[in-house]
The first five atom37 places (N, CA, C, CB, O) and aatype in JSON, in Angstrom:
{
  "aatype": [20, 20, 20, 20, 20, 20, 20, 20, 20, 20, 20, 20, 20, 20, 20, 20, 20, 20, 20, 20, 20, 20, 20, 20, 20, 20, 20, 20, 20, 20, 20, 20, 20, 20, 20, 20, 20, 20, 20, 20, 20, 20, 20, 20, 20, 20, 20, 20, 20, 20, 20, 20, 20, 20, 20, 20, 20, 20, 20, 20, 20, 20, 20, 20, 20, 20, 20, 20, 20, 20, 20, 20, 20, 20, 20, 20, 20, 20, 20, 20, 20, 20, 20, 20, 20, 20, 20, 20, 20, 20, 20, 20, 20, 20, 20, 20, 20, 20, 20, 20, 20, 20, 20, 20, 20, 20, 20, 20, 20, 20, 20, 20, 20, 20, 20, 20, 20, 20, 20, 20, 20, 20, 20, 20, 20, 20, 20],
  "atom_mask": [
    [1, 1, 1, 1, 1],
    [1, 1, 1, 1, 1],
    [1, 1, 1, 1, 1],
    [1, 1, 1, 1, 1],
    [1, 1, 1, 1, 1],
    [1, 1, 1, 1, 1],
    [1, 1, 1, 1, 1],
    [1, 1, 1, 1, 1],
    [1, 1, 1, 1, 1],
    [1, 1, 1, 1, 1],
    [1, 1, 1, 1, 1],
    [1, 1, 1, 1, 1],
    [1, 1, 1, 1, 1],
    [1, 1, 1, 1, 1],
    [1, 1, 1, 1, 1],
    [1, 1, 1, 1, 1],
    [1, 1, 1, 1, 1],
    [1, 1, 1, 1, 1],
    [1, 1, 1, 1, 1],
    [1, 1, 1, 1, 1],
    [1, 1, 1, 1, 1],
    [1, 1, 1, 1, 1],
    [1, 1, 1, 1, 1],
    [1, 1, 1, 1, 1],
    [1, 1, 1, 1, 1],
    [1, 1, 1, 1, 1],
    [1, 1, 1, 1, 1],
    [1, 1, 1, 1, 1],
    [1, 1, 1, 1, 1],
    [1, 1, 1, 1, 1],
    [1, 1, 1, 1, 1],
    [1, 1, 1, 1, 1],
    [1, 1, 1, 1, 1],
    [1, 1, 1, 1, 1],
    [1, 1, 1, 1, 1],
    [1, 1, 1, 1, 1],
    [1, 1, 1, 1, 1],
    [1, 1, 1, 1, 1],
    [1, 1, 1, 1, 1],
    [1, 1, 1, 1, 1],
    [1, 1, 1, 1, 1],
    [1, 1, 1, 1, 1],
    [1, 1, 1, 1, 1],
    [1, 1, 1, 1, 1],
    [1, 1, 1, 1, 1],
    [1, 1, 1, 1, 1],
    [1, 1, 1, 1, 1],
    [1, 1, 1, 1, 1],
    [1, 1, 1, 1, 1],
    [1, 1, 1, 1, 1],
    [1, 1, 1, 1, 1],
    [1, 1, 1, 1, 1],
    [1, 1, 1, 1, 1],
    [1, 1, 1, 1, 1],
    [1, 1, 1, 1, 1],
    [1, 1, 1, 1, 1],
    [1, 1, 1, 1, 1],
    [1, 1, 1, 1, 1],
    [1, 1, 1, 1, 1],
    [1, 1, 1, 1, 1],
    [1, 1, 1, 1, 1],
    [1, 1, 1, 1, 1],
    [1, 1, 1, 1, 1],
    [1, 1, 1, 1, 1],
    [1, 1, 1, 1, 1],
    [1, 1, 1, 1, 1],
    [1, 1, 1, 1, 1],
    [1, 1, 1, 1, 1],
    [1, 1, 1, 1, 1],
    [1, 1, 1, 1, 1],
    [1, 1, 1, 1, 1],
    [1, 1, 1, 1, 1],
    [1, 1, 1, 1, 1],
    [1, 1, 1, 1, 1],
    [1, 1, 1, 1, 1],
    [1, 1, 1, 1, 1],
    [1, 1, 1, 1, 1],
    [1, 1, 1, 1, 1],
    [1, 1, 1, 1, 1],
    [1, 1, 1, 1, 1],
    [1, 1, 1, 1, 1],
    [1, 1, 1, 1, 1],
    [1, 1, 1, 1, 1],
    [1, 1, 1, 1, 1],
    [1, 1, 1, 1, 1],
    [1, 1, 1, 1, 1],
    [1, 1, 1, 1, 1],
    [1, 1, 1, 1, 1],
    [1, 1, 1, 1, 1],
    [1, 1, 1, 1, 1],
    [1, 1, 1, 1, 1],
    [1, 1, 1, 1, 1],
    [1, 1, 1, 1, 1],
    [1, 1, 1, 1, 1],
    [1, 1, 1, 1, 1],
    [1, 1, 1, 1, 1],
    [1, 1, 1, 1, 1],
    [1, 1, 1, 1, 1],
    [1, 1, 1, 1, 1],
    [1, 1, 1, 1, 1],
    [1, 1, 1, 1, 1],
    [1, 1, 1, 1, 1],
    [1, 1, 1, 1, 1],
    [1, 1, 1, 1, 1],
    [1, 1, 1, 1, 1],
    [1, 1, 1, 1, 1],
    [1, 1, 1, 1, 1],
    [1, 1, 1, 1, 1],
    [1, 1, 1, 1, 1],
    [1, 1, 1, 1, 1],
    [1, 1, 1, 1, 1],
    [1, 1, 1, 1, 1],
    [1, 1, 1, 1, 1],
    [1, 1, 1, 1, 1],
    [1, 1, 1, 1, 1],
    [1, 1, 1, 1, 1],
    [1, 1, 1, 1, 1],
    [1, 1, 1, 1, 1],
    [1, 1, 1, 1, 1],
    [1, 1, 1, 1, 1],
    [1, 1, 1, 1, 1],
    [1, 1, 1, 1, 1],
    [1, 1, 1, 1, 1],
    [1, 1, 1, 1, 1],
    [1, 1, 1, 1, 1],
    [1, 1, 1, 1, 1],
    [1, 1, 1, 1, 1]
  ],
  "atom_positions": [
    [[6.01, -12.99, -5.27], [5.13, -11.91, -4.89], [3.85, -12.55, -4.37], [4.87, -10.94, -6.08], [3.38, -13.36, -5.17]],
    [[3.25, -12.41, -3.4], [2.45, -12.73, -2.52], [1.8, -12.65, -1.43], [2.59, -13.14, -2.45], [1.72, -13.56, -0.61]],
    [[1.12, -11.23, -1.28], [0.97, -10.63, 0.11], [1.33, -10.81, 1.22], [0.17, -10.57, 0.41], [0.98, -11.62, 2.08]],
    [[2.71, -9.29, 1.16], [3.01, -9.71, 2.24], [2.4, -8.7, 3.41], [4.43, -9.92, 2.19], [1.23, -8.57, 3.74]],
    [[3.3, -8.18, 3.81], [3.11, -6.9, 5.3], [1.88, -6.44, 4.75], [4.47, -5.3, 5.59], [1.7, -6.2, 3.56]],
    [[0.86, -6.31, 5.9], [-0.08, -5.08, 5.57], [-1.07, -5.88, 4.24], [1.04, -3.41, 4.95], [-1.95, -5.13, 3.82]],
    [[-1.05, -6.9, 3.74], [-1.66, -7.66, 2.52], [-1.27, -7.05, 1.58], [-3.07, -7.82, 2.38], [-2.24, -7.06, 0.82]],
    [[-0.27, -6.35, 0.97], [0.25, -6.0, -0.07], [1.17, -6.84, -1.16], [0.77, -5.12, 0.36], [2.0, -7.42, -0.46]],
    [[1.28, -6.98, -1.76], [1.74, -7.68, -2.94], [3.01, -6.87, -2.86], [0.8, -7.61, -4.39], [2.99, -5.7, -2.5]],
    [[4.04, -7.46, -3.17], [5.49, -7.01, -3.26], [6.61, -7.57, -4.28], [6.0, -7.26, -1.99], [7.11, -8.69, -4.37]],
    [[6.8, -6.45, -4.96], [7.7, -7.23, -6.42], [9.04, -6.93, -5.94], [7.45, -6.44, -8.29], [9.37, -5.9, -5.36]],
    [[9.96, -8.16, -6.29], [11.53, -8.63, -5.72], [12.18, -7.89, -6.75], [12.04, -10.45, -5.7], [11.56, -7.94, -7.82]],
    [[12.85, -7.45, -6.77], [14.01, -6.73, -7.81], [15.0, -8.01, -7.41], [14.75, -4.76, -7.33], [15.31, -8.52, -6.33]],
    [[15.44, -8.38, -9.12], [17.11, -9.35, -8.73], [17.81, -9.3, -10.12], [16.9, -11.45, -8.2], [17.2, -9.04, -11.16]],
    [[19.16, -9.57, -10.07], [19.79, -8.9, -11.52], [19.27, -10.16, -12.53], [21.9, -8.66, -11.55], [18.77, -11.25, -12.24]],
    [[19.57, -9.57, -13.76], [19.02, -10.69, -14.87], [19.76, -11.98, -15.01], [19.06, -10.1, -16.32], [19.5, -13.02, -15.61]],
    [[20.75, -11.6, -14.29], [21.8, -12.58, -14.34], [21.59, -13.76, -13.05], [23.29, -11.71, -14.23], [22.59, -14.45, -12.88]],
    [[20.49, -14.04, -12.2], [20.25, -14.62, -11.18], [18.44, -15.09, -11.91], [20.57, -13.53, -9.66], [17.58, -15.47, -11.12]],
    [[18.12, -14.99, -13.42], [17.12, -15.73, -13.8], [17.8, -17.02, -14.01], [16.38, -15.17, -14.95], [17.46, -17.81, -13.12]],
    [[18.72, -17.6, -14.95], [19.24, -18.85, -15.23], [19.48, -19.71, -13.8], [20.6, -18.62, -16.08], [19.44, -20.94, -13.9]],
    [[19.67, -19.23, -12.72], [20.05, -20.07, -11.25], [18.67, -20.21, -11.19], [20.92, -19.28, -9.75], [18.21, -21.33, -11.41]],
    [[17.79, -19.12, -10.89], [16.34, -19.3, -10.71], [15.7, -20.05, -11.44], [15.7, -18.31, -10.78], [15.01, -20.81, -10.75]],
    [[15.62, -20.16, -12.19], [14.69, -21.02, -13.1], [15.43, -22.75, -13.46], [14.5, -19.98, -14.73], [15.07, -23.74, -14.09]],
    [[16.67, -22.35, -12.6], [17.41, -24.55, -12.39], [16.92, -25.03, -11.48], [19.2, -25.09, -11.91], [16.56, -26.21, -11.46]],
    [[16.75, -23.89, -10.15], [16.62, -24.04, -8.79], [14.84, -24.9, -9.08], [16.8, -22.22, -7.77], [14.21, -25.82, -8.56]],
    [[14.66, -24.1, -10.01], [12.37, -24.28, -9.88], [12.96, -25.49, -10.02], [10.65, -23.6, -11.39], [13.28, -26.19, -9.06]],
    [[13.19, -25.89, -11.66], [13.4, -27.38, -12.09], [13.32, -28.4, -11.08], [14.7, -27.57, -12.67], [12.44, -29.23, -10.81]],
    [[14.47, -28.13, -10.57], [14.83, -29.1, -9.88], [14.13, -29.17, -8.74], [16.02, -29.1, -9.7], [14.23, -30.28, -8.22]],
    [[13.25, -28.15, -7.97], [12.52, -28.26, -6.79], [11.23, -29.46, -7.52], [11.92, -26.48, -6.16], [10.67, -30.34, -6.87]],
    [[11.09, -29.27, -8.51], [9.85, -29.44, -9.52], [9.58, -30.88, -9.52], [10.15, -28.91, -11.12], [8.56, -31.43, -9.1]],
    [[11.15, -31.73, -10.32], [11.85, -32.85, -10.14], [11.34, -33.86, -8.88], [13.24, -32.38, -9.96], [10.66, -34.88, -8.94]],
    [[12.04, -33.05, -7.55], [11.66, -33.19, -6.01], [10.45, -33.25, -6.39], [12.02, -32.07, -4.85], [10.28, -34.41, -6.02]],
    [[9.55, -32.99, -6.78], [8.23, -32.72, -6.47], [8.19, -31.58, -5.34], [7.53, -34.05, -6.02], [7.01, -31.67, -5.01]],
    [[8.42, -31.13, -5.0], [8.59, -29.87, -3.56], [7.3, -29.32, -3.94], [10.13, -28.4, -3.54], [6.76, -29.39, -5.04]],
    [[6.85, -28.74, -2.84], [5.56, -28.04, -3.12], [5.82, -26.73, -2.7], [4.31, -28.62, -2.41], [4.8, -26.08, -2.51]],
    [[7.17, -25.98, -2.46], [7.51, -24.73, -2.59], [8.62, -24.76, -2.91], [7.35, -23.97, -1.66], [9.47, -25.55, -2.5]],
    [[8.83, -23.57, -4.01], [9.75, -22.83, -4.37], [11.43, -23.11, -3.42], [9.01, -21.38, -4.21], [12.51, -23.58, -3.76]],
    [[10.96, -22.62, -2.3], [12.11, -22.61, -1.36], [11.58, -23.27, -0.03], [12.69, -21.07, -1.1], [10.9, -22.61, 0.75]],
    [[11.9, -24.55, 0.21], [11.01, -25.2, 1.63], [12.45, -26.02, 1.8], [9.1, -26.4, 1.37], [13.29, -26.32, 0.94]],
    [[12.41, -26.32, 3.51], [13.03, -26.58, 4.26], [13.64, -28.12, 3.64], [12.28, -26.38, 5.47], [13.37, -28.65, 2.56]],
    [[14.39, -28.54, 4.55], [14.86, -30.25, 4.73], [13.78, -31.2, 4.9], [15.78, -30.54, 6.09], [13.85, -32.3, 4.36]],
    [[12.57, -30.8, 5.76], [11.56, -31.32, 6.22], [10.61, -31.12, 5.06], [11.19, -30.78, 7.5], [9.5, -31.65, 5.12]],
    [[11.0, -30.28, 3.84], [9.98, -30.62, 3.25], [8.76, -29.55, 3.35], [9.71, -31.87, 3.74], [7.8, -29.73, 2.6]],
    [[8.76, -28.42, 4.25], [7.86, -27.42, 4.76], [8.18, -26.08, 4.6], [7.66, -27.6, 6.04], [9.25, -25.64, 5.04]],
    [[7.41, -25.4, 4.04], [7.81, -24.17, 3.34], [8.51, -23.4, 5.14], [6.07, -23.2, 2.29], [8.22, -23.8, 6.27]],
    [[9.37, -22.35, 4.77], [10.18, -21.49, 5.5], [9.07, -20.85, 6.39], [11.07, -20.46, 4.57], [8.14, -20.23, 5.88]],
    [[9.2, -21.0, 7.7], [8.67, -19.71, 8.47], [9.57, -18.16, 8.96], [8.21, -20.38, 9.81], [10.73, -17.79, 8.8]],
    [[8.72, -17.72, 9.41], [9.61, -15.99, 9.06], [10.74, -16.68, 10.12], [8.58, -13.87, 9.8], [11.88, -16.72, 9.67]],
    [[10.57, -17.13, 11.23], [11.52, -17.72, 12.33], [12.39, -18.05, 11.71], [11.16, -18.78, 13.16], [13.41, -17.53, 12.15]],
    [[12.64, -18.83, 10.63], [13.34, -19.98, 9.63], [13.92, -18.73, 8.97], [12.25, -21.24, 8.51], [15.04, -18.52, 9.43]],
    [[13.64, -18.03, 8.26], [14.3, -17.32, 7.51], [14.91, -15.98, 8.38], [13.41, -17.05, 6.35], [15.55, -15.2, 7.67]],
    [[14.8, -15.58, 9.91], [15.71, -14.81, 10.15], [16.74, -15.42, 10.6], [15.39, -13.94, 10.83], [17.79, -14.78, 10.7]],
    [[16.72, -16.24, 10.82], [17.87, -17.6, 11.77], [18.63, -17.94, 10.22], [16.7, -19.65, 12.77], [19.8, -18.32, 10.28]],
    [[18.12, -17.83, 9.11], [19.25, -18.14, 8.02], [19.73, -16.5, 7.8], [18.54, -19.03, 6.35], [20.94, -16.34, 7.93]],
    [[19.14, -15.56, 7.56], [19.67, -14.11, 7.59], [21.12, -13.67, 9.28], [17.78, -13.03, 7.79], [22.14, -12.98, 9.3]],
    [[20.46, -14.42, 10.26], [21.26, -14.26, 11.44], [22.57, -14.82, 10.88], [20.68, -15.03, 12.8], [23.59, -14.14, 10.92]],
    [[22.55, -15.78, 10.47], [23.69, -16.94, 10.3], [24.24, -16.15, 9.23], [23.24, -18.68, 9.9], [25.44, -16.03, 9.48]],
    [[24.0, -15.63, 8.29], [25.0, -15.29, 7.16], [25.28, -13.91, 7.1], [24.52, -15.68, 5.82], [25.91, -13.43, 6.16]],
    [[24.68, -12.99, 8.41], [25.1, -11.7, 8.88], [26.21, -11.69, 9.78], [24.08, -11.05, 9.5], [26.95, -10.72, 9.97]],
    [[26.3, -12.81, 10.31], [27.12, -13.5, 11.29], [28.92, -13.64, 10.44], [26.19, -15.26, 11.64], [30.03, -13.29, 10.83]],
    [[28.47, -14.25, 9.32], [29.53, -14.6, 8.76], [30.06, -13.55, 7.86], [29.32, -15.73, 8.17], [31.21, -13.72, 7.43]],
    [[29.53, -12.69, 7.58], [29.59, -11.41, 6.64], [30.47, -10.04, 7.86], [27.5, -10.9, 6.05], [31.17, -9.12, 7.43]],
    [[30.22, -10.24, 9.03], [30.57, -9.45, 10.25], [30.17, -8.63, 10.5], [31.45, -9.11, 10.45], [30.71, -7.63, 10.97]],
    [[28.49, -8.91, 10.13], [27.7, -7.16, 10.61], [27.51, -7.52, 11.67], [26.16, -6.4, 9.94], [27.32, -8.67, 12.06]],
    [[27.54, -6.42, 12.32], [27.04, -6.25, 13.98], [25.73, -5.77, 14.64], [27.87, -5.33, 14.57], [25.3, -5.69, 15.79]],
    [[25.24, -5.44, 13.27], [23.92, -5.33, 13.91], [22.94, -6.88, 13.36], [23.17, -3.65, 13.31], [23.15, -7.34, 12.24]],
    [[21.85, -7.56, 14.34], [20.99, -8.43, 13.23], [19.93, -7.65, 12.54], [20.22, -9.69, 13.9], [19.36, -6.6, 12.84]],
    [[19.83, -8.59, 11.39], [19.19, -8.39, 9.89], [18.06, -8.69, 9.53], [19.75, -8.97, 8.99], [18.09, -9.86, 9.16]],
    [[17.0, -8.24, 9.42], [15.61, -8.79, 9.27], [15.43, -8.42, 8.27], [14.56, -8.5, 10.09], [15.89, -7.37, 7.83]],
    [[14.47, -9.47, 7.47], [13.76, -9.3, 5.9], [13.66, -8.19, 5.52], [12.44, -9.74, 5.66], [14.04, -7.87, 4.39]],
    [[12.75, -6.78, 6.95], [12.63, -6.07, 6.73], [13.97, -5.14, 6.8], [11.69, -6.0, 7.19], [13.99, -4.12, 6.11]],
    [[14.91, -5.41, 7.47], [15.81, -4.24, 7.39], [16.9, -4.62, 6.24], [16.54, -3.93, 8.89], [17.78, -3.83, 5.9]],
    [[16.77, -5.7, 5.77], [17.16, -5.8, 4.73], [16.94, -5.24, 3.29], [17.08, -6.63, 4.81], [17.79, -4.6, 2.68]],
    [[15.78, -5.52, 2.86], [15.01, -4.65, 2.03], [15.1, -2.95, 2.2], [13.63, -5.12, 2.26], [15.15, -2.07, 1.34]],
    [[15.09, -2.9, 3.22], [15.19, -0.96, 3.37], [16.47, -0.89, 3.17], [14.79, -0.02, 4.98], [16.71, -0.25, 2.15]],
    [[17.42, -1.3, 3.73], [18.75, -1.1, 3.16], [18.58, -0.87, 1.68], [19.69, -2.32, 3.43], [18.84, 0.17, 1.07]],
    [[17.96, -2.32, 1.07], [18.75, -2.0, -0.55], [17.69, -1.08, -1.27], [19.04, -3.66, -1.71], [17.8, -0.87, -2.48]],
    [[16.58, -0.47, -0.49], [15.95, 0.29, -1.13], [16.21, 1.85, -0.8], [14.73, -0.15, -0.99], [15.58, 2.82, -1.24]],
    [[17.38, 1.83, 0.17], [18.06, 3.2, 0.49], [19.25, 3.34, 0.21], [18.06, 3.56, 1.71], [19.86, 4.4, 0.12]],
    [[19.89, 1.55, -0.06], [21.4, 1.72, -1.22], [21.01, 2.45, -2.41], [22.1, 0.1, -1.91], [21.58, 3.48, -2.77]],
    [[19.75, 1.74, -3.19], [19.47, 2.58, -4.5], [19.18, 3.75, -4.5], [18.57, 2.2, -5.19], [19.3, 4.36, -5.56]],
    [[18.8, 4.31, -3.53], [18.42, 5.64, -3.74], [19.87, 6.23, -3.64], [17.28, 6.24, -2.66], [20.43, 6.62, -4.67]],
    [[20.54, 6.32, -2.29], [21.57, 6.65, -2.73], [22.81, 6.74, -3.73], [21.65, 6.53, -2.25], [23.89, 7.32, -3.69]],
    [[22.1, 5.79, -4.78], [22.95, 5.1, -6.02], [22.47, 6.49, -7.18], [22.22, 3.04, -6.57], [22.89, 6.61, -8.33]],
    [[21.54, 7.37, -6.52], [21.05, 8.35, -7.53], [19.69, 7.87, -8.49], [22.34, 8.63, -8.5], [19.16, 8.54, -9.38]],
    [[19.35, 6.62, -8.06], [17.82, 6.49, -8.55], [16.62, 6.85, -8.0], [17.55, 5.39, -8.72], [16.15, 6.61, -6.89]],
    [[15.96, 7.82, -9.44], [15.02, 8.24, -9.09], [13.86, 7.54, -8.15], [14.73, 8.59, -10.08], [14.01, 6.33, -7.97]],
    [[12.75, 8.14, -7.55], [12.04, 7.6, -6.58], [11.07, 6.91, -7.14], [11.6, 8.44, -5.7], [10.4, 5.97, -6.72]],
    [[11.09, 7.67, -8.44], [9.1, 7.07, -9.39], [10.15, 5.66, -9.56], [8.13, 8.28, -11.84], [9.53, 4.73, -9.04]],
    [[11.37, 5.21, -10.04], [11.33, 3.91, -10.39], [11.93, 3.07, -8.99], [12.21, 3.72, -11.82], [12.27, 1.89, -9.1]],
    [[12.03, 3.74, -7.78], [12.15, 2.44, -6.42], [10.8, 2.36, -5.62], [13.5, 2.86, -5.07], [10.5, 1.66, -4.65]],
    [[10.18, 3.15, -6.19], [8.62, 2.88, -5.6], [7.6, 1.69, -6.05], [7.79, 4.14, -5.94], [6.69, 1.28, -5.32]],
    [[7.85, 1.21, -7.3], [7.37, -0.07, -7.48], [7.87, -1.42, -6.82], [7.46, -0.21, -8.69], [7.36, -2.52, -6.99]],
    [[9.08, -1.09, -5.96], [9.53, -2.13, -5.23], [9.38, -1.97, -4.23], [10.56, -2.48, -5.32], [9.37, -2.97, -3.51]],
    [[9.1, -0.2, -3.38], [9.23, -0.73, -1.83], [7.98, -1.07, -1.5], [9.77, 0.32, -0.72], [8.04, -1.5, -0.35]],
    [[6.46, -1.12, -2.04], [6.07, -1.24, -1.45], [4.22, -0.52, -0.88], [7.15, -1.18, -1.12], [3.1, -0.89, -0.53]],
    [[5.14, 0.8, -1.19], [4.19, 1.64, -0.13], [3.38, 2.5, -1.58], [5.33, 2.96, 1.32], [3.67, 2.64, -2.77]],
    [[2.4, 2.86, -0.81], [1.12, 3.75, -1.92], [1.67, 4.46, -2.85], [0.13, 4.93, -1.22], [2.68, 5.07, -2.52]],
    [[1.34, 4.55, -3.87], [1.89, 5.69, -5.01], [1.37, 6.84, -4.59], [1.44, 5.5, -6.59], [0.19, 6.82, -4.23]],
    [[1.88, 7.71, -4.57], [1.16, 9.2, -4.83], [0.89, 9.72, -6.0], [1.84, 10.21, -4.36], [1.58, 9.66, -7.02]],
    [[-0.5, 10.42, -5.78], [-1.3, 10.79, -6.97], [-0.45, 11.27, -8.05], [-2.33, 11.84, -6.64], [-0.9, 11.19, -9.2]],
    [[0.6, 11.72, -7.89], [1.6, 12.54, -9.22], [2.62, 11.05, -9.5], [2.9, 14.46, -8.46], [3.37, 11.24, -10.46]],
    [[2.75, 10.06, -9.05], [3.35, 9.16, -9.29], [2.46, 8.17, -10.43], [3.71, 8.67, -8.01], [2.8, 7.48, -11.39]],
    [[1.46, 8.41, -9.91], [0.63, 7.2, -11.05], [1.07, 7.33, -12.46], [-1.17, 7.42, -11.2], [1.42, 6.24, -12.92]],
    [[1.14, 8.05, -13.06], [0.89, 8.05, -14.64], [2.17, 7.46, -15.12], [0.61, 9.61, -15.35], [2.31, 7.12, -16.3]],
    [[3.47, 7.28, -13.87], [4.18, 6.89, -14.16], [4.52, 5.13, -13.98], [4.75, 7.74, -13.77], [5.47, 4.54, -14.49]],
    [[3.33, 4.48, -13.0], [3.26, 3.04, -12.77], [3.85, 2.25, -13.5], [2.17, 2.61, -12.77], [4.86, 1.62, -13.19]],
    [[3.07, 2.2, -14.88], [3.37, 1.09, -15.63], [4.78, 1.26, -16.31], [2.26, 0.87, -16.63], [5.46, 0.26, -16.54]],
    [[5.17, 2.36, -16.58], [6.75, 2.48, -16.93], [7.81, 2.15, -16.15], [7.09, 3.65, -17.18], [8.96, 1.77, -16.38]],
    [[6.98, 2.47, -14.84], [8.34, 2.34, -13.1], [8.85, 0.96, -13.43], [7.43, 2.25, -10.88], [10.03, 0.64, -13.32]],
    [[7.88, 0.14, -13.83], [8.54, -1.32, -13.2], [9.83, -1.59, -14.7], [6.85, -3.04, -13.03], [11.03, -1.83, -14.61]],
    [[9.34, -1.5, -15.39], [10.84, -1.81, -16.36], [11.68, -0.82, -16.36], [10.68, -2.05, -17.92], [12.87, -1.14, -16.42]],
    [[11.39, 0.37, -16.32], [12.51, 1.32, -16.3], [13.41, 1.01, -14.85], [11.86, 2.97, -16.37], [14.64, 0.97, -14.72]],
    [[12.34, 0.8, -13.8], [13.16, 0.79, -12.46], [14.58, -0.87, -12.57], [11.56, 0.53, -10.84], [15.71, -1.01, -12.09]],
    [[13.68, -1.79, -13.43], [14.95, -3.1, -13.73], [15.8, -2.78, -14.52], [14.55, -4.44, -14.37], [16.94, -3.24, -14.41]],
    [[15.43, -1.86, -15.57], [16.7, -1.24, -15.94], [17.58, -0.97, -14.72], [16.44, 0.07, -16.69], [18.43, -1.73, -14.25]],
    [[17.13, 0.59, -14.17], [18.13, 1.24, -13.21], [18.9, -0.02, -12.39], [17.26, 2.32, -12.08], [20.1, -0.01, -12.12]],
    [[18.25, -0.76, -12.16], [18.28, -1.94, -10.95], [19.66, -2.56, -11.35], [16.83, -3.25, -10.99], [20.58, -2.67, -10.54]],
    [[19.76, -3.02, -12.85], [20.41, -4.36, -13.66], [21.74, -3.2, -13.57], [19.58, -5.1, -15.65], [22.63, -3.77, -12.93]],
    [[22.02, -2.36, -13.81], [23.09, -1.29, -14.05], [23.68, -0.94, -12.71], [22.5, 0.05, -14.75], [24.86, -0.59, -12.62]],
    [[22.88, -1.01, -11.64], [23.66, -0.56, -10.08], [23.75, -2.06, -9.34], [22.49, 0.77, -8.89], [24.55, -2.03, -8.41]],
    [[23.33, -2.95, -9.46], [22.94, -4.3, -8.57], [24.35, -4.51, -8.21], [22.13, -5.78, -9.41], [24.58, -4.38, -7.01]],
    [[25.44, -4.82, -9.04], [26.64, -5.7, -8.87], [27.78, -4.57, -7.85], [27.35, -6.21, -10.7], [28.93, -4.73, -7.46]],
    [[27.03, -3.69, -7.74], [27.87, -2.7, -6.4], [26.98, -2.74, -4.79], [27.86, -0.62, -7.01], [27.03, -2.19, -3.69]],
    [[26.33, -3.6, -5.38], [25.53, -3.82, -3.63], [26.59, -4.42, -2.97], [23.98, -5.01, -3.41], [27.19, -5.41, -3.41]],
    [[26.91, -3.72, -1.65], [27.85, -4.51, -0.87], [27.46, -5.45, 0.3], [28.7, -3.63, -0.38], [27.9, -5.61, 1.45]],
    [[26.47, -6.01, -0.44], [26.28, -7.37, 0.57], [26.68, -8.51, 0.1], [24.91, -7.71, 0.96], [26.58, -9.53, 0.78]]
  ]
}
């Protein structure tokens, strides 16, 4: 999470079951000494260029026909979940965009209730 679009801060939804890979992956970047998380061969963190050219390539191989951007990626799985029957107060802490005034009181609950909803529908994403 790290401002992105628009300088907004943006929290990743991922199943609980992709913390143990995550947290070998740090290690070992750590090990490397790497100075990011996820950086290239060269050693240089990903540019957006870099990361649609790896999204192209594995949309490619998956056989979608349309190409895939960060962003249309994300709206997908934030319009798979909805259509999965989750409520909006808990996919609104992930997409992104302003709370509305009748949404607030529900903030601080959205984000764990929404990883609940998240951890229970994730393994039917069909990507």
């Amino acid at each position: 999470m790290n401002k992105g679009k628009g300088s907004k801060d943006r929290i990743v939804p991922f199943p609980q079951t992709f913390k143990e890979l995550l947290a070998m992956h740090a290690d070992s970047m750590k090990k490397k000494q790497a100075i990011y998380l996820f950086e290239s061969s060269w050693k240089k963190k990903y540019t957006d260029r870099g990361i649609r050219k790896i999204l192209a390539k594995y949309s490619e191989k998956a056989g979608l026909t349309q190409n895939l951007s960060p962003h249309k990626l994300r709206h997908f799985l934030l319009t798979w979940l909805k259509k999965q029957g989750i409520d909006d107060t808990l996919i609104q802490p992930y997409s992104g965009h302003e709370s509305r005034k009748s949404l607030e009181v529900y903030s601080k609950l959205a984000i764990t209730d929404a990883q609940i909803e998240y951890n229970e529908v994730i393994n039917r994403f069909p990507v």
